[in-house]
N, C-alpha and C positions, 0 to 999 in steps of 0.2 A: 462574693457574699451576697447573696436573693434579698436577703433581708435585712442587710445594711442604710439605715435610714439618716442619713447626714442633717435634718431637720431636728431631730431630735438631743443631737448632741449641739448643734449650736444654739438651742433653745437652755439646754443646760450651762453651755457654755456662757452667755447671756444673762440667766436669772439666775443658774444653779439649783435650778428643778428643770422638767418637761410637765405641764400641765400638773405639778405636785408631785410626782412621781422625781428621785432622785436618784437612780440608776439604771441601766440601761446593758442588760447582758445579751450578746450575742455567743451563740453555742457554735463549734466547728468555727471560727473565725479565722484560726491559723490553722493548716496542715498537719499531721498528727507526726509527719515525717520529721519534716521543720523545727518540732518542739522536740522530739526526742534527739536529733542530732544535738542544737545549743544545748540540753542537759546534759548530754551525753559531756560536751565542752566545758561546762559549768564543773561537773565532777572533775574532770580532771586538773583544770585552772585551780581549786581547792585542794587539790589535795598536792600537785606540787608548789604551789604559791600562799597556798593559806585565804582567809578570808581579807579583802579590804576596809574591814569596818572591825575596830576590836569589842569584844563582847563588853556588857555595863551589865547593874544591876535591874535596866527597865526594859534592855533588846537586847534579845543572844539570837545572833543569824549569822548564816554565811553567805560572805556579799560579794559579788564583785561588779565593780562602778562607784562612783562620786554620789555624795548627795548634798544637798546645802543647807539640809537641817545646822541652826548653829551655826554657821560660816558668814561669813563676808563674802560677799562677791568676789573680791582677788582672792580671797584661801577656795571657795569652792574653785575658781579657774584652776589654782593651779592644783588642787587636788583632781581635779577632771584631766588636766597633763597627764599626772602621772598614772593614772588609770586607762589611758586609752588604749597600750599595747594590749592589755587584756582582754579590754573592751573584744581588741578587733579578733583578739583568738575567738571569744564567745561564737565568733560566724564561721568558723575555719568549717571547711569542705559544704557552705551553701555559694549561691553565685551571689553577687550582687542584687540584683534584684530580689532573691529569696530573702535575703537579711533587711531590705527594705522593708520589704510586707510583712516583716514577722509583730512589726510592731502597727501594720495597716497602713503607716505611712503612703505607698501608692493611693491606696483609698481615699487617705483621708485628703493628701494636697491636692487632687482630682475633685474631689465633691466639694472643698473648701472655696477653690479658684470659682466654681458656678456659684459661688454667691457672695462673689468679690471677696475671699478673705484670703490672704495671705498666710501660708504654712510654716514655720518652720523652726530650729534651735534660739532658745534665749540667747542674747550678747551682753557681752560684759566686755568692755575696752575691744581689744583685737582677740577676743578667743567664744565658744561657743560652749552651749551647756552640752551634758553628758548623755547621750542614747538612749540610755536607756539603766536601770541597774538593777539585776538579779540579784532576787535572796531565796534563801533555802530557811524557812522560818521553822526553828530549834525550838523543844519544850522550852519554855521560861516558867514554869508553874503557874499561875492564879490568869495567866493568856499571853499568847504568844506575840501582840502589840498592843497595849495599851488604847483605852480609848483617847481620842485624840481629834484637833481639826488641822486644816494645811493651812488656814488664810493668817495664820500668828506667821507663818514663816513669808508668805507673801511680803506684812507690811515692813517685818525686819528690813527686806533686803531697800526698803528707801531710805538707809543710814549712809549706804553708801552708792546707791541711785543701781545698783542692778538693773535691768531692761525688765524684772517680773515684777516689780513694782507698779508699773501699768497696770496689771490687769485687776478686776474689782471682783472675780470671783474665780475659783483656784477649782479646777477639777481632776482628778486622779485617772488612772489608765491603766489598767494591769492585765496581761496576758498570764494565765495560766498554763506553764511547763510541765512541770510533774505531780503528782501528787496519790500517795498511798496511806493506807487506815483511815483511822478515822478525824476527827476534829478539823482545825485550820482554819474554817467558815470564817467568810467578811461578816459581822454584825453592825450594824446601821443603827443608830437613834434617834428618834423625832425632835433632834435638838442641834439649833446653832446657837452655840454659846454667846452672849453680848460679851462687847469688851467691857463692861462692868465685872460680869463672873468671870471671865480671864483674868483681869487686873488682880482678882479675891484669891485666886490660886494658885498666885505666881508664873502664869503662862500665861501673860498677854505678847511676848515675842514668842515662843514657842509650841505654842499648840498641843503639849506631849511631856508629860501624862496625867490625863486626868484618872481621879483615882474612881474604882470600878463601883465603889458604894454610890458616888455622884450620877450613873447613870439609872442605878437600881431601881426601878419601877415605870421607867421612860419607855414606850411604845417603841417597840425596834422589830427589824429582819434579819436574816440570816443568807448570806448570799455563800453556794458551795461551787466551785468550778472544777471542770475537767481539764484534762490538758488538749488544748486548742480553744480554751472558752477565754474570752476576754469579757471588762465592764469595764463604764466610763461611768464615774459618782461623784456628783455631787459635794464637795471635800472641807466645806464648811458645815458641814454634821458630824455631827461625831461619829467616828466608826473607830474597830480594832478588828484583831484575830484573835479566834477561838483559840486554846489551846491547842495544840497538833500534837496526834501518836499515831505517829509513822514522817512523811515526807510528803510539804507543800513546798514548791518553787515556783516562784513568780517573777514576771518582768513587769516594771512597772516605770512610770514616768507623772510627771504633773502637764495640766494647760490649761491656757487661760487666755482669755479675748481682749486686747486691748479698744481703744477707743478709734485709731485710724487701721482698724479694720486685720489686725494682725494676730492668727494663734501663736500664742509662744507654747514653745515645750520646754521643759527642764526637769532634773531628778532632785 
């Protein structure tokens, strides 16, 4: 990647902007090969296993991986257990290394290490957070994720000391896999909620969901990806997905900087 600029992402990582600017898209960042094999794997994990995450009335998607929305530290572990065999079909017929980079991982713990940071899975007791976790984001009507922040599920996890409790600003990571027709777009809004207006909408642990009239007239963007494009964004603004008609698949993960010098990742 020519135009992979690791300053930029630890300045996000750090403030949670880059000079005001809070996303950071790279086009062609994985192999177009790469992306259609794990879909190719994705479908099939789905259609003999079913989705990991059951549908609600606020996210219909087909997933497969852990997430810690909601959870305690010991329930996301051991939901990340039982997720791993899938996990690791997700890479069947890439080598090692290709399933590394799919998510930039080589990249990133290379460019991290030159400026002293430490890379690597969130810990909790003796176990590690989850890879990475693919969804295939289904119509839901009025959008297909609500608007939302991630730093409500950061400070949850200091009820029971999780390792991403550390970090003081939460940023999002998402490879884009497939994607047909139209809609799906990240939308971004010129707003980080205060834990005053969290506290007022019942989502000061949760982040998710703020209702769409609250963002209505707020300066926002529209981020659209191909399959091999990835972003890293800024995850204390509120962002969702646009509706989708047809098929968006995405791999995605969280990270965040602690204070002695360490990126955690977790889903």
């Amino acid at each position: 990647m020519q135009d992979f600029d690791i300053n930029i992402v630890i300045s996000m990582l750090r403030d949670g902007h880059c000079d005001g600017s809070v996303a950071y898209v790279i086009r062609n960042a994985v192999p177009a090969g790469d992306c259609r094999t794990v879909y190719t794997n994705f479908k099939r994990i789905i259609s003999e296993h079913g989705s990991q995450r059951a549908f609600d009335d606020i996210i219909k998607a087909n997933q497969i991986g852990s997430t810690q929305f909601q959870k305690s530290g010991q329930a996301y572990a051991m939901s990340t257990a039982r997720a791993q065999p899938l996990m690791l079909a997700l890479f069947d017929n890439l080598s090692p290394d290709q399933a590394s980079q799919f998510m930039l991982d080589n990249q990133l713990q290379a460019s991290f290490l030159k400026h002293g940071l430490h890379f690597g899975p969130a810990r909790f007791k003796s176990t590690y957070a989850n890879y990475c976790t693919i969804r295939a984001w289904l119509d839901n009507g009025e959008m297909a994720l609500h608007p939302h922040e991630d730093i409500s599920q950061v400070q949850a996890a200091r009820t029971d000391d999780f390792e991403i409790q550390a970090v003081e600003t939460a940023m999002s990571f998402n490879v884009c896999i497939a994607r047909s027709g139209s809609g799906g777009g990240t939308t971004v809004w010129d707003l980080q909620p205060s834990p005053e207006a969290r506290r007022s909408l019942g989502l000061y642990d949760t982040g998710y969901p703020y209702p769409v009239d609250f963002v209505g007239g707020l300066p926002s963007f529209t981020l659209t990806l191909n399959p091999g494009d990835c972003y890293f964004l800024g995850a204390s603004f509120l962002h969702g997905v646009q509706p989708t008609f047809g098929e968006r698949v995405t791999a995605g993960r969280f990270m965040g900087l602690t204070k002695d010098n360490r990126v955690l990742f977790w889903t």
